[in-house]
N, CA, C and O atoms as a Maestro MAE file, in Angstrom:
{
 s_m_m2io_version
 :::
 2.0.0
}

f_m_ct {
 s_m_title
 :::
 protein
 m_atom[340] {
  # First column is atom index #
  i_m_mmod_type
  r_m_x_coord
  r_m_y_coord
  r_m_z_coord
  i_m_residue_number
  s_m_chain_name
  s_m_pdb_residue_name
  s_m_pdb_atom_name
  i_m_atomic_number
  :::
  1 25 0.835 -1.178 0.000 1 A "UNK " " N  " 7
  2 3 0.000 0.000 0.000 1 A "UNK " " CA " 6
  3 2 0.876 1.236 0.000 1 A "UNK " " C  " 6
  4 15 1.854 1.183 0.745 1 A "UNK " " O  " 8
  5 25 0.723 2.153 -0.589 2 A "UNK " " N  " 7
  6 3 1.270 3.270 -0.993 2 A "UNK " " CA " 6
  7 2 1.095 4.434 -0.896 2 A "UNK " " C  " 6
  8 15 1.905 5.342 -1.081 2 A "UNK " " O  " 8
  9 25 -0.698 4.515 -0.398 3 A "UNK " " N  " 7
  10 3 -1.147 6.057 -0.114 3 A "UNK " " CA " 6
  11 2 -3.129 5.471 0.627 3 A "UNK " " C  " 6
  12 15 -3.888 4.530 0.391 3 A "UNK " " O  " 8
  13 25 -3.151 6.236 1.196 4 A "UNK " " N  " 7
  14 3 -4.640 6.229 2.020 4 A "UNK " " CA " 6
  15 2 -5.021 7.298 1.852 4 A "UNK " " C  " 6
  16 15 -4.343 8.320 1.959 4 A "UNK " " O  " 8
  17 25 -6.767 7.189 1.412 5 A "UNK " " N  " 7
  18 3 -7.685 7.787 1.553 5 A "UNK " " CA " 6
  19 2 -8.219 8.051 2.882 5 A "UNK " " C  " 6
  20 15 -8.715 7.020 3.337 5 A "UNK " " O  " 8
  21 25 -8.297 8.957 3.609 6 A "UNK " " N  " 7
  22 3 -8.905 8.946 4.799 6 A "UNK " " CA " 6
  23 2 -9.933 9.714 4.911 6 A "UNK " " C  " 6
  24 15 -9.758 10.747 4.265 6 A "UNK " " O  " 8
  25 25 -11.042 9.672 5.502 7 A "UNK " " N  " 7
  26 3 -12.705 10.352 5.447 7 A "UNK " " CA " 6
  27 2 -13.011 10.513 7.050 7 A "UNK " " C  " 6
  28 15 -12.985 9.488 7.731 7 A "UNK " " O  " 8
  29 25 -13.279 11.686 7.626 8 A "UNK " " N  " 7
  30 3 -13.591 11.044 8.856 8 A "UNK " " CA " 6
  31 2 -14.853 12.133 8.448 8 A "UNK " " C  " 6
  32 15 -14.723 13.229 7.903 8 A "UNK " " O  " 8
  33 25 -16.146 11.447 8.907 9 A "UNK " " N  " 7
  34 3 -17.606 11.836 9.106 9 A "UNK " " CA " 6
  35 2 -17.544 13.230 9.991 9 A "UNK " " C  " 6
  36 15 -17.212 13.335 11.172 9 A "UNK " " O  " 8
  37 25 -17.845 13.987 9.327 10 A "UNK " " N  " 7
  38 3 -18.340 15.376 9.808 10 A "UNK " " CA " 6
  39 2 -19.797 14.966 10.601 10 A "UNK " " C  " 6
  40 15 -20.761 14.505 9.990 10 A "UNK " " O  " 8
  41 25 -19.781 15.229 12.153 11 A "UNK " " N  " 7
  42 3 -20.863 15.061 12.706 11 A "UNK " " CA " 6
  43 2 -21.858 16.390 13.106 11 A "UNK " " C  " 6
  44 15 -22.101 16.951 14.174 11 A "UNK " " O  " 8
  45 25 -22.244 16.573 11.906 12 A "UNK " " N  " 7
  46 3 -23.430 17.842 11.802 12 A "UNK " " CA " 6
  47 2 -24.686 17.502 12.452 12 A "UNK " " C  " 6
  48 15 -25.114 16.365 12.255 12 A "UNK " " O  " 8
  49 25 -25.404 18.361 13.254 13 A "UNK " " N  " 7
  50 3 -26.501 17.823 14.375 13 A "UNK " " CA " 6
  51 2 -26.153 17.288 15.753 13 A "UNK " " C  " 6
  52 15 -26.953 16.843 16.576 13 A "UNK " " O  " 8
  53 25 -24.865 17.397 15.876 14 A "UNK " " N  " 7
  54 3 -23.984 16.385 17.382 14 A "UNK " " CA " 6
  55 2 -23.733 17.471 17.656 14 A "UNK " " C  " 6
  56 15 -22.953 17.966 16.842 14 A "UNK " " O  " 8
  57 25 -24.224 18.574 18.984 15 A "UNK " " N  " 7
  58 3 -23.013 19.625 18.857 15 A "UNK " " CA " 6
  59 2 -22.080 19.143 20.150 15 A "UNK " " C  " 6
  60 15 -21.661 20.179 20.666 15 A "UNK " " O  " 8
  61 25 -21.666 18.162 20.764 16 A "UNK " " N  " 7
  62 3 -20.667 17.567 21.364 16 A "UNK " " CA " 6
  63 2 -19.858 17.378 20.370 16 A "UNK " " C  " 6
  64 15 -18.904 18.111 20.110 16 A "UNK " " O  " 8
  65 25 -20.247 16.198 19.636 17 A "UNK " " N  " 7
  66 3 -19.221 15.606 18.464 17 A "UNK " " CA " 6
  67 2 -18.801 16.582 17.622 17 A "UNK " " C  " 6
  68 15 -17.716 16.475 17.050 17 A "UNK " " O  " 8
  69 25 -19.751 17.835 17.413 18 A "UNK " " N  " 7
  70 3 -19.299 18.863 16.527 18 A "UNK " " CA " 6
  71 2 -17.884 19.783 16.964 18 A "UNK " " C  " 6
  72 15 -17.051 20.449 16.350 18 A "UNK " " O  " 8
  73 25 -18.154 19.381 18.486 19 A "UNK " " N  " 7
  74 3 -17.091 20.576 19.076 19 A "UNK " " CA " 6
  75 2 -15.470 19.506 18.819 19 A "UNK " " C  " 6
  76 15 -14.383 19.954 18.455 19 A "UNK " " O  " 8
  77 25 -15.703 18.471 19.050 20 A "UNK " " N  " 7
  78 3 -14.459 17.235 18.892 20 A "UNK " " CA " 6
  79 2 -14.103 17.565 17.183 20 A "UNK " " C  " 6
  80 15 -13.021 18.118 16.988 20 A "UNK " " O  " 8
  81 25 -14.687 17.351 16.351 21 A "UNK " " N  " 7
  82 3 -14.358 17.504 14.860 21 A "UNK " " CA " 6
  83 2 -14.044 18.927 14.582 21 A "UNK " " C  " 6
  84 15 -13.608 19.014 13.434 21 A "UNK " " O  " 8
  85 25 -14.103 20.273 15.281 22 A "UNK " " N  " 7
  86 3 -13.439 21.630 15.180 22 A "UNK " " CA " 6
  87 2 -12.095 21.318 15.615 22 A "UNK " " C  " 6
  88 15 -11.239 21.679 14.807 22 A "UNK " " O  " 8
  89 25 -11.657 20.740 16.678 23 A "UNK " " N  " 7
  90 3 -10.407 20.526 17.552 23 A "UNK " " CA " 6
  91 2 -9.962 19.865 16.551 23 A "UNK " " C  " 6
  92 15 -9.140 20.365 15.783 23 A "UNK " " O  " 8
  93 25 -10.413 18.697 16.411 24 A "UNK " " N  " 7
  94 3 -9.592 18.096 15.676 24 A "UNK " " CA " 6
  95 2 -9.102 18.260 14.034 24 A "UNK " " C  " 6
  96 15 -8.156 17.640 13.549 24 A "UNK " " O  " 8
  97 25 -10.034 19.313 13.239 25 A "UNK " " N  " 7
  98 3 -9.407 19.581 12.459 25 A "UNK " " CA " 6
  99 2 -8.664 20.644 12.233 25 A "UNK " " C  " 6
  100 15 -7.915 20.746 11.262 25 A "UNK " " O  " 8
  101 25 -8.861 21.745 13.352 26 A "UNK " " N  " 7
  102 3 -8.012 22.747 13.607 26 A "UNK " " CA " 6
  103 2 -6.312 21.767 13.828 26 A "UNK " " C  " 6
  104 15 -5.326 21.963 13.118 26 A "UNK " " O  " 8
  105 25 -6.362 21.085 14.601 27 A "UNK " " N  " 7
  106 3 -5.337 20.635 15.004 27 A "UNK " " CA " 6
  107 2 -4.547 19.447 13.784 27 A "UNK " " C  " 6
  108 15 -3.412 18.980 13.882 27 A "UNK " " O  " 8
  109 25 -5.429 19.215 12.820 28 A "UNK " " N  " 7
  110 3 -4.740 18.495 11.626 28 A "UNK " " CA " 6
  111 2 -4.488 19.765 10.458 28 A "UNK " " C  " 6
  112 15 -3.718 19.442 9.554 28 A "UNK " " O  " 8
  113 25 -5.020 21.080 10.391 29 A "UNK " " N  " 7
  114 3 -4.962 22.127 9.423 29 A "UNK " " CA " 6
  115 2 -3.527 22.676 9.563 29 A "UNK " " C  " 6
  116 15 -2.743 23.166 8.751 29 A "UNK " " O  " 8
  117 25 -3.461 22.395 11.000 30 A "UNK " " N  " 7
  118 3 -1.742 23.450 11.252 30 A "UNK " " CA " 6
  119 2 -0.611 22.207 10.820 30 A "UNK " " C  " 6
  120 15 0.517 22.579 10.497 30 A "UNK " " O  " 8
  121 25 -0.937 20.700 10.819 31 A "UNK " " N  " 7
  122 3 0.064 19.361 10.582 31 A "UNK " " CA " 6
  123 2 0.362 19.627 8.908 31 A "UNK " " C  " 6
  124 15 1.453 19.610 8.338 31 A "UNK " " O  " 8
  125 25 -1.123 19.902 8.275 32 A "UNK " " N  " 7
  126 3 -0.645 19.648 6.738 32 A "UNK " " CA " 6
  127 2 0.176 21.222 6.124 32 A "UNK " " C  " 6
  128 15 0.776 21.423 5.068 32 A "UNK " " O  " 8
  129 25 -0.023 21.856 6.921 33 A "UNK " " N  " 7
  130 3 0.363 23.267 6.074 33 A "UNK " " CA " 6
  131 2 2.235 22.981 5.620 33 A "UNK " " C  " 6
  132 15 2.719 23.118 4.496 33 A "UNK " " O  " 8
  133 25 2.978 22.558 6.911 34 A "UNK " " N  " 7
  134 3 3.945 22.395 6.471 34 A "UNK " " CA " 6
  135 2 4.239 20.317 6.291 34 A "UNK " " C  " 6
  136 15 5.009 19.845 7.126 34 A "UNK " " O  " 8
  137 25 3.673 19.415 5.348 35 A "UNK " " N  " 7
  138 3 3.362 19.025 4.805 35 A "UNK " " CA " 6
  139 2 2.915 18.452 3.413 35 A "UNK " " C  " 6
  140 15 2.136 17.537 3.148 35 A "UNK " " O  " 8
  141 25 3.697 19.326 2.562 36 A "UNK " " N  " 7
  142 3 3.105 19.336 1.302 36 A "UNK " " CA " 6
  143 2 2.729 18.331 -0.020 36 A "UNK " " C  " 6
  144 15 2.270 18.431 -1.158 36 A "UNK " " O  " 8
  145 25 3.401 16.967 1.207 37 A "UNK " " N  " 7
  146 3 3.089 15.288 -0.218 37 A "UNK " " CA " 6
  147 2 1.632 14.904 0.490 37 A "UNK " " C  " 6
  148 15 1.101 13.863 0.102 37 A "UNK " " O  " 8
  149 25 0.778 15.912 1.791 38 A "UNK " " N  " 7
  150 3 -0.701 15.204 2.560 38 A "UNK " " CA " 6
  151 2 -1.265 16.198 1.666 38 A "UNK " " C  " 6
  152 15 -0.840 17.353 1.649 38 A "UNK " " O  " 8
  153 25 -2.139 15.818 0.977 39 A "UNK " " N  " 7
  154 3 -2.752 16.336 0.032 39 A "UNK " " CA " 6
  155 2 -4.574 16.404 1.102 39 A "UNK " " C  " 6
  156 15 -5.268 15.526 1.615 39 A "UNK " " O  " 8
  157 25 -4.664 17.537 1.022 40 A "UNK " " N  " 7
  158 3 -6.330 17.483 2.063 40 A "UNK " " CA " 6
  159 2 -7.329 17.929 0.497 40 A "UNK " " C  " 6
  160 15 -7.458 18.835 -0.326 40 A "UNK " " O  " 8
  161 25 -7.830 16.631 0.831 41 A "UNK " " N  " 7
  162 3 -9.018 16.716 -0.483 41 A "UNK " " CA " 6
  163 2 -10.119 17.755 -0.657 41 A "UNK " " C  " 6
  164 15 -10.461 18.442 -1.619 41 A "UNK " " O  " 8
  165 25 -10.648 17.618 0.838 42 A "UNK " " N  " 7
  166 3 -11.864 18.569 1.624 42 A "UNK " " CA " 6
  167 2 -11.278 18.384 2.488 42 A "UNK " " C  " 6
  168 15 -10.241 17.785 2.774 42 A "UNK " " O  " 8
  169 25 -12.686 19.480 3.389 43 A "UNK " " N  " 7
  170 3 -12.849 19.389 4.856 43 A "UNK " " CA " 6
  171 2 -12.257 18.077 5.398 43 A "UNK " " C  " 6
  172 15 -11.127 17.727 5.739 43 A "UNK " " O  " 8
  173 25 -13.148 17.643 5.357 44 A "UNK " " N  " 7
  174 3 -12.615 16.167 6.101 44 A "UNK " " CA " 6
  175 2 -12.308 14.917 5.163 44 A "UNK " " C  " 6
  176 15 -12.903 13.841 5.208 44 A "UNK " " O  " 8
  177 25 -11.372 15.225 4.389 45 A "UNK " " N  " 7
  178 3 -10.794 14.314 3.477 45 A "UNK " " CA " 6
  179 2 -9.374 14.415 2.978 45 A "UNK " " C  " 6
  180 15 -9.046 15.298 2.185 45 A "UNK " " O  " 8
  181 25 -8.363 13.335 3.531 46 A "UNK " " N  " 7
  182 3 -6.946 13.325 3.305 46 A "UNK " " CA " 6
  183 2 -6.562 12.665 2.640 46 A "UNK " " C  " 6
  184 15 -6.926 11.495 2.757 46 A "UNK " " O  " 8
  185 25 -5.552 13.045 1.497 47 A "UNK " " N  " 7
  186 3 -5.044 11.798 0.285 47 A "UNK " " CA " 6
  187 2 -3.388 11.816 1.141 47 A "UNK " " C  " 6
  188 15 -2.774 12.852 0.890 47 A "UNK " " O  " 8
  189 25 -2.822 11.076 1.844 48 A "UNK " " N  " 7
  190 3 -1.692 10.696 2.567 48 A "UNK " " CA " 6
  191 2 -0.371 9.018 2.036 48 A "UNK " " C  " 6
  192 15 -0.467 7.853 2.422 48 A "UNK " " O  " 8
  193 25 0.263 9.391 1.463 49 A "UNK " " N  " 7
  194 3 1.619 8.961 0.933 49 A "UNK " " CA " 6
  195 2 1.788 7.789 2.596 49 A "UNK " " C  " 6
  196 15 2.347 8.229 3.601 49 A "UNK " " O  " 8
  197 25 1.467 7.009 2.566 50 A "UNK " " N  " 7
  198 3 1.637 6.280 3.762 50 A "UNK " " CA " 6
  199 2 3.964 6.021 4.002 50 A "UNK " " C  " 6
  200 15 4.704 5.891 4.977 50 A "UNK " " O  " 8
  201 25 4.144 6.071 2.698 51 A "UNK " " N  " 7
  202 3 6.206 5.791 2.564 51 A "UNK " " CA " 6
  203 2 6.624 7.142 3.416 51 A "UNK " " C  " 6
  204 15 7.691 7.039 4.022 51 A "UNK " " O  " 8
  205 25 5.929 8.378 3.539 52 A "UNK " " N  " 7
  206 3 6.418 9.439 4.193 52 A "UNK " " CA " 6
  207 2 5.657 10.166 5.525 52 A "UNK " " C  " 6
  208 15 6.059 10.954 6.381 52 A "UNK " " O  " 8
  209 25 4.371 9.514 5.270 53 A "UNK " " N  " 7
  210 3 3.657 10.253 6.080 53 A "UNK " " CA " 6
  211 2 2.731 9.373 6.849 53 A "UNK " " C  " 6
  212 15 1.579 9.759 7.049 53 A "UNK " " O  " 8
  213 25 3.287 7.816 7.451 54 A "UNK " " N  " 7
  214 3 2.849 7.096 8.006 54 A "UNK " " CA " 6
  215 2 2.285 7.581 9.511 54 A "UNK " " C  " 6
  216 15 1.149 7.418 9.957 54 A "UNK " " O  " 8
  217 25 3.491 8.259 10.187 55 A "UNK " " N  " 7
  218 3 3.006 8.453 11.342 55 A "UNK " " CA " 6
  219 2 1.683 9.496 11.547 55 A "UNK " " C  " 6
  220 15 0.930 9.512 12.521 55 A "UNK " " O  " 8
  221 25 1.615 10.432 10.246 56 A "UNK " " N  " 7
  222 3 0.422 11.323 10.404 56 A "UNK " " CA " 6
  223 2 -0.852 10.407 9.874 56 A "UNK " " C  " 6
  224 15 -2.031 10.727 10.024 56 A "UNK " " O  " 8
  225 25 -0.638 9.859 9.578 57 A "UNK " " N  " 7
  226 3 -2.120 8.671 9.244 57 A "UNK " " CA " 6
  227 2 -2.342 8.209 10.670 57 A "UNK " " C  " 6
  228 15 -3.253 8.499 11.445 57 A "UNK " " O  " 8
  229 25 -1.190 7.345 10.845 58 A "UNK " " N  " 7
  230 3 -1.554 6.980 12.561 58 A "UNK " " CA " 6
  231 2 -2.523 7.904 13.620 58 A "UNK " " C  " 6
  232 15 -3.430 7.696 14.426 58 A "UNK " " O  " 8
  233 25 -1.653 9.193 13.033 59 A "UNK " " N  " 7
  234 3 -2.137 10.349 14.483 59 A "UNK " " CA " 6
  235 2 -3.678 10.697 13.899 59 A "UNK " " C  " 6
  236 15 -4.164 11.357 14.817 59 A "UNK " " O  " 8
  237 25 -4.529 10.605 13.009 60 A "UNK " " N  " 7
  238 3 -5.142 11.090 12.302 60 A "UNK " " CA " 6
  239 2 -6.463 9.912 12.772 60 A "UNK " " C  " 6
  240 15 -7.422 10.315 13.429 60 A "UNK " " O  " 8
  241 25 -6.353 8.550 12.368 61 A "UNK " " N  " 7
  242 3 -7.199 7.835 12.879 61 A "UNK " " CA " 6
  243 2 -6.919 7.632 14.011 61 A "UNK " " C  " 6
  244 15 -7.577 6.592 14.047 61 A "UNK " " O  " 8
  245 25 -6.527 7.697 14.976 62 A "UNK " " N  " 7
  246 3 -6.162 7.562 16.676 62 A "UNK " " CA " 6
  247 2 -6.911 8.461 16.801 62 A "UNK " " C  " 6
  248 15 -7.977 8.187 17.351 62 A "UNK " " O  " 8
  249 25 -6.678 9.904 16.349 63 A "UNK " " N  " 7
  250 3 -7.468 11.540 16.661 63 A "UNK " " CA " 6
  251 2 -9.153 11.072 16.534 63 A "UNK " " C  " 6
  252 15 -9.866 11.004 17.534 63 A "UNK " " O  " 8
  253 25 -9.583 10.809 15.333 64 A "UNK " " N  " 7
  254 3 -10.804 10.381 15.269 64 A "UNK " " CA " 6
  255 2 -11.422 9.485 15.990 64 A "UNK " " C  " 6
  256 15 -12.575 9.708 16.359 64 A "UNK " " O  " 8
  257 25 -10.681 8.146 16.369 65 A "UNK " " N  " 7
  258 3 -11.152 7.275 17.152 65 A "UNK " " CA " 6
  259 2 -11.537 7.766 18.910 65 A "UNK " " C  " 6
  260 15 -12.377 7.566 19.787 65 A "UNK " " O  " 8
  261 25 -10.406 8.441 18.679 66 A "UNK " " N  " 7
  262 3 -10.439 9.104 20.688 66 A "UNK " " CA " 6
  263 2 -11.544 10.202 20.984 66 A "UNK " " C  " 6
  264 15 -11.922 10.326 22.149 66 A "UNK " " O  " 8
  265 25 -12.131 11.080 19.896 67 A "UNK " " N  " 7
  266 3 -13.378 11.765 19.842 67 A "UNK " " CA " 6
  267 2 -14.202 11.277 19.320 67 A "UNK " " C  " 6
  268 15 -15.067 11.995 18.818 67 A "UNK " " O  " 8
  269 25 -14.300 9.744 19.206 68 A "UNK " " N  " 7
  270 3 -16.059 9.195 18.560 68 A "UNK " " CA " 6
  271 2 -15.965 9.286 17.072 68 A "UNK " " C  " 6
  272 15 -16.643 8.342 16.667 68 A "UNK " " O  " 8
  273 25 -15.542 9.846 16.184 69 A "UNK " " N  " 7
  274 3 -15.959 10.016 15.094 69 A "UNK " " CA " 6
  275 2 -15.597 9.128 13.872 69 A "UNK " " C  " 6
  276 15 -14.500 8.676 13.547 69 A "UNK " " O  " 8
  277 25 -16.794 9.003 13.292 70 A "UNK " " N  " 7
  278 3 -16.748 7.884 12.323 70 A "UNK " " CA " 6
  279 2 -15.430 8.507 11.283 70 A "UNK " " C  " 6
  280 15 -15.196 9.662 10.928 70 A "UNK " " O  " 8
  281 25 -14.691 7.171 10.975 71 A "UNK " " N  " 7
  282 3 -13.513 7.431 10.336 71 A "UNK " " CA " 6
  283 2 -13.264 6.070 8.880 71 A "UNK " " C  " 6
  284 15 -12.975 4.935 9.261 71 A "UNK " " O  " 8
  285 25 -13.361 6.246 7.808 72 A "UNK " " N  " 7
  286 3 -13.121 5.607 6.634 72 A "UNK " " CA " 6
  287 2 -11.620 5.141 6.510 72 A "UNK " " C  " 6
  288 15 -10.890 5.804 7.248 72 A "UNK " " O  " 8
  289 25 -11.086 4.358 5.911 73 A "UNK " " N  " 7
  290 3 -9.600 4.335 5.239 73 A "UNK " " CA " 6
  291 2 -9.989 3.519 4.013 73 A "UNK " " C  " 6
  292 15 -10.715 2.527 4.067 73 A "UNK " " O  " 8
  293 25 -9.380 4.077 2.763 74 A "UNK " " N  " 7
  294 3 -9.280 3.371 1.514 74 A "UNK " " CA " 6
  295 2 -7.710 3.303 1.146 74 A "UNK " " C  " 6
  296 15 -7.262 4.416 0.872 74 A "UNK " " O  " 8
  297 25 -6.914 2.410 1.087 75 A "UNK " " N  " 7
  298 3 -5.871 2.271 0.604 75 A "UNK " " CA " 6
  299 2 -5.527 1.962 -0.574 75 A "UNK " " C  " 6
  300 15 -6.472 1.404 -1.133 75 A "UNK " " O  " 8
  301 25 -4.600 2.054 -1.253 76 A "UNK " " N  " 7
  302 3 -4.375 1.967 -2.819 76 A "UNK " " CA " 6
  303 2 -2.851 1.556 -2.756 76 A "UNK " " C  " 6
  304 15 -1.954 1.988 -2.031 76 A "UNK " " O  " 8
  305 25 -2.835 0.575 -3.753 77 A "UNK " " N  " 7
  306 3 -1.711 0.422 -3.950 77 A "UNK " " CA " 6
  307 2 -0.694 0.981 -4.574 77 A "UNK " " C  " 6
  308 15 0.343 0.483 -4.137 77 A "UNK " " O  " 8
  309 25 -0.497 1.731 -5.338 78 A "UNK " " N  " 7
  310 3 -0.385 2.475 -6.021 78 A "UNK " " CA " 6
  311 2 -0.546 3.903 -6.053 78 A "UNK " " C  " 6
  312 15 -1.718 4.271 -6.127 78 A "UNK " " O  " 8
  313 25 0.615 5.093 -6.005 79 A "UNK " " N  " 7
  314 3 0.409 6.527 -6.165 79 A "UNK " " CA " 6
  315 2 -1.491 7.057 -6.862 79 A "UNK " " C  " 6
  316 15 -2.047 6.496 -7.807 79 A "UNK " " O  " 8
  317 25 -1.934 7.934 -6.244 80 A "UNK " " N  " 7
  318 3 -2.797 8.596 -6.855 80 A "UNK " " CA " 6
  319 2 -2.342 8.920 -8.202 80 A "UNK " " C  " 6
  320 15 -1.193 9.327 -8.371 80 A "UNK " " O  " 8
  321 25 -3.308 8.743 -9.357 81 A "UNK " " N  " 7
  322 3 -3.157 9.399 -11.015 81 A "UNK " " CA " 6
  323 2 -3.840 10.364 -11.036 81 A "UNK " " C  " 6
  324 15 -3.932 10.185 -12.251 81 A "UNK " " O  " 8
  325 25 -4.617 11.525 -10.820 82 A "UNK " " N  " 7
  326 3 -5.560 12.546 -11.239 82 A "UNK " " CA " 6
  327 2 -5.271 13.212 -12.194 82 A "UNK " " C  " 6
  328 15 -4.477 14.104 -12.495 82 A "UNK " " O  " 8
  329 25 -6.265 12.472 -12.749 83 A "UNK " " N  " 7
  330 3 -6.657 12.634 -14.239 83 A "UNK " " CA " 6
  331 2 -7.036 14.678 -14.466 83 A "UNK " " C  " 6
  332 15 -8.095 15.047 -13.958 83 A "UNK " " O  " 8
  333 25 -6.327 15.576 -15.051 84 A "UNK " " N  " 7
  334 3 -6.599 16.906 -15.453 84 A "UNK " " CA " 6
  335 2 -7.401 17.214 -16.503 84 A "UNK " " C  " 6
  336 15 -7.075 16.726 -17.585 84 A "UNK " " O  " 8
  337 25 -8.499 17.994 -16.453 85 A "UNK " " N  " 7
  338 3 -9.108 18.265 -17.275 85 A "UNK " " CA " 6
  339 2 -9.500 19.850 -17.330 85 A "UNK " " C  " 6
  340 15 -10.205 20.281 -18.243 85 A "UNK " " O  " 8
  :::
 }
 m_bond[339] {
  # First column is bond index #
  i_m_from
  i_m_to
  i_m_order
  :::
  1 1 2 1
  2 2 3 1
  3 3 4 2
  4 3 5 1
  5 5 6 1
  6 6 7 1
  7 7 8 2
  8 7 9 1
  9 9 10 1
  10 10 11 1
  11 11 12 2
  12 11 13 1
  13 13 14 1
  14 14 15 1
  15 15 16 2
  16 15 17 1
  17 17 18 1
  18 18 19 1
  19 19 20 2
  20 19 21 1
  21 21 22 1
  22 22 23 1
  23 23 24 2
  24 23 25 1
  25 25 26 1
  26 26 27 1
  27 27 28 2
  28 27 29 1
  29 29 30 1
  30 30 31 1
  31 31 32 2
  32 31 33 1
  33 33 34 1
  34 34 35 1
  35 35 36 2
  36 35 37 1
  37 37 38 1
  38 38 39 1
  39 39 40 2
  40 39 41 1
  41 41 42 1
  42 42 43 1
  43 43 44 2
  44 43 45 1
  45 45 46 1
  46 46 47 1
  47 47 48 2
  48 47 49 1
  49 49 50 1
  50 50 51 1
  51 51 52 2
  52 51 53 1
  53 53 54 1
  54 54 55 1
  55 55 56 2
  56 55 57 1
  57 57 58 1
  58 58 59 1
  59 59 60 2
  60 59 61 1
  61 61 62 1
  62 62 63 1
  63 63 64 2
  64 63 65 1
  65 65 66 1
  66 66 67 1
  67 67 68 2
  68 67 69 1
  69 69 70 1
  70 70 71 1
  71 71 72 2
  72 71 73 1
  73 73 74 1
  74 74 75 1
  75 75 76 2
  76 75 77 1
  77 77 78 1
  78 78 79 1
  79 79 80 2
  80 79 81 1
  81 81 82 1
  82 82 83 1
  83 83 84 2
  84 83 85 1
  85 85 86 1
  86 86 87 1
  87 87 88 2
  88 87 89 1
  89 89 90 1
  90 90 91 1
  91 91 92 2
  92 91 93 1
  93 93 94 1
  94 94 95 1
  95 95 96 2
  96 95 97 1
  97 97 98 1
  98 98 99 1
  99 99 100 2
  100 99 101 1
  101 101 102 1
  102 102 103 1
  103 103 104 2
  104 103 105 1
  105 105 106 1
  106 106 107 1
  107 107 108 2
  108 107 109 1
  109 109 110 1
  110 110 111 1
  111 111 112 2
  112 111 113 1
  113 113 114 1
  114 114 115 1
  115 115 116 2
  116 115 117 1
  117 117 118 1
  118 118 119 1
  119 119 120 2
  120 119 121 1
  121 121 122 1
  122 122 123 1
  123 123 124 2
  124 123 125 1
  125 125 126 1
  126 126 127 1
  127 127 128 2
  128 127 129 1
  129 129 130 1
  130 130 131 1
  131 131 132 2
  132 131 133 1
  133 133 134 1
  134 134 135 1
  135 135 136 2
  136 135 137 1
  137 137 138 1
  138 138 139 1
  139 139 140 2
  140 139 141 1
  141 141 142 1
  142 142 143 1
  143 143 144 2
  144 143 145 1
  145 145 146 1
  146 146 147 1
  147 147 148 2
  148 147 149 1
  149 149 150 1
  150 150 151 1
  151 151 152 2
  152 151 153 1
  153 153 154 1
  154 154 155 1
  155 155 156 2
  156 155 157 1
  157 157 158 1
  158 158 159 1
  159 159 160 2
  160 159 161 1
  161 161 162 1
  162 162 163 1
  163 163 164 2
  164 163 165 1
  165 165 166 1
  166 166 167 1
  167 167 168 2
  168 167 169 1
  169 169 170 1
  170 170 171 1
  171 171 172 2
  172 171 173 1
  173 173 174 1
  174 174 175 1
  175 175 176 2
  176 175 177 1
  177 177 178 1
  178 178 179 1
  179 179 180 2
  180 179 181 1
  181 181 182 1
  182 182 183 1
  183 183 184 2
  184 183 185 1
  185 185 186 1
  186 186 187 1
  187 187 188 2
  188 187 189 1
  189 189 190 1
  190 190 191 1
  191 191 192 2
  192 191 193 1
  193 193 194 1
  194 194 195 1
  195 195 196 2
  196 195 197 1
  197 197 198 1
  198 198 199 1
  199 199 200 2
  200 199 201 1
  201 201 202 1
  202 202 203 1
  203 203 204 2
  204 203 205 1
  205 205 206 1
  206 206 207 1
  207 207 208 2
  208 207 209 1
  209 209 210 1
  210 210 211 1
  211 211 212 2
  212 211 213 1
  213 213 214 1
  214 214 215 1
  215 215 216 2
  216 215 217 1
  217 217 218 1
  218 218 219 1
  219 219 220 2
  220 219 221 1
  221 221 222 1
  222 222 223 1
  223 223 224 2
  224 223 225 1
  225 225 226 1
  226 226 227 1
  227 227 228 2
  228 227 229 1
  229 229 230 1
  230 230 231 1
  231 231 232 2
  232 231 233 1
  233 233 234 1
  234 234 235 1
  235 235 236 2
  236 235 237 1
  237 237 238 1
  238 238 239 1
  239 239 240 2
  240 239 241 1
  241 241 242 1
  242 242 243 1
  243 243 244 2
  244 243 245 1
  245 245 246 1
  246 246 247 1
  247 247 248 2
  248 247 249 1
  249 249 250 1
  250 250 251 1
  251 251 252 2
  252 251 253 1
  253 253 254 1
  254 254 255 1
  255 255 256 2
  256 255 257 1
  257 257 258 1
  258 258 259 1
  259 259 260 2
  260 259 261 1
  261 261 262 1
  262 262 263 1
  263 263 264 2
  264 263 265 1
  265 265 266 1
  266 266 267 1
  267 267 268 2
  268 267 269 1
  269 269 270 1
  270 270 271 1
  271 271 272 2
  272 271 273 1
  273 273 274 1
  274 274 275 1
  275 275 276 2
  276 275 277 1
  277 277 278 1
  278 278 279 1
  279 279 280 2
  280 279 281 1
  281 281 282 1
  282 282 283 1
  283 283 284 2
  284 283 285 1
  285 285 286 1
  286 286 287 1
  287 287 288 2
  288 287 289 1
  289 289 290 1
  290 290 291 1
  291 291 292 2
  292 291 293 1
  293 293 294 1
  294 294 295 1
  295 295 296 2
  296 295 297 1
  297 297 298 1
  298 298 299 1
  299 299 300 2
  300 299 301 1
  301 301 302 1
  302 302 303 1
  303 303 304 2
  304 303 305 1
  305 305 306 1
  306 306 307 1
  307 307 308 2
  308 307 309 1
  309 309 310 1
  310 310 311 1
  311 311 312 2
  312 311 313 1
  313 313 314 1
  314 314 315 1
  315 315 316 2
  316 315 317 1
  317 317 318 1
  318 318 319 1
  319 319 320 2
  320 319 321 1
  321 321 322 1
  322 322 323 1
  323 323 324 2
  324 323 325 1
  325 325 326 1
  326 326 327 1
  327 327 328 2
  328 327 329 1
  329 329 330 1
  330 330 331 1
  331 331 332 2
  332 331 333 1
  333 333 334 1
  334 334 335 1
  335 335 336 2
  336 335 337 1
  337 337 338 1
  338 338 339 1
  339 339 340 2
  :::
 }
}
């Protein structure tokens, strides 16, 4: 595996869970800035190089898991291609 998709569920209508998903993406916005192979898709969507940026995947689903929030991973074997149009 070569790179992860990561999704963590924006919990809109929770305003507990809502206040956990501000923290926590405040606190992943300041990780990717200097960062520049974590590609942040959206809001709550990370395209992450697992060969360089393993440990921020780690910290990323740990972060989600420890505030409740539903969290996705799609892995690929293979570099992202995005296709330009």
């Amino acid at each position: 595996m070569k790179t992860a998709i990561v999704i963590i569920e924006i919990p809109y209508g929770q305003d507990d869970a809502m206040k956990h998903w501000r923290q926590l993406a405040e606190f992943f916005a300041d990780r990717t800035k200097s960062r520049p192979e974590i590609e942040k898709l959206a809001e709550n969507v990370w395209l992450i190089p697992l060969e360089s940026a393993l440990p921020f995947f780690g910290t990323l689903v740990h972060g989600a898991h420890e505030h409740h929030l539903k969290c996705r991973t799609l892995f690929l074997d293979e570099t992202a291609q995005w296709v330009k149009s």
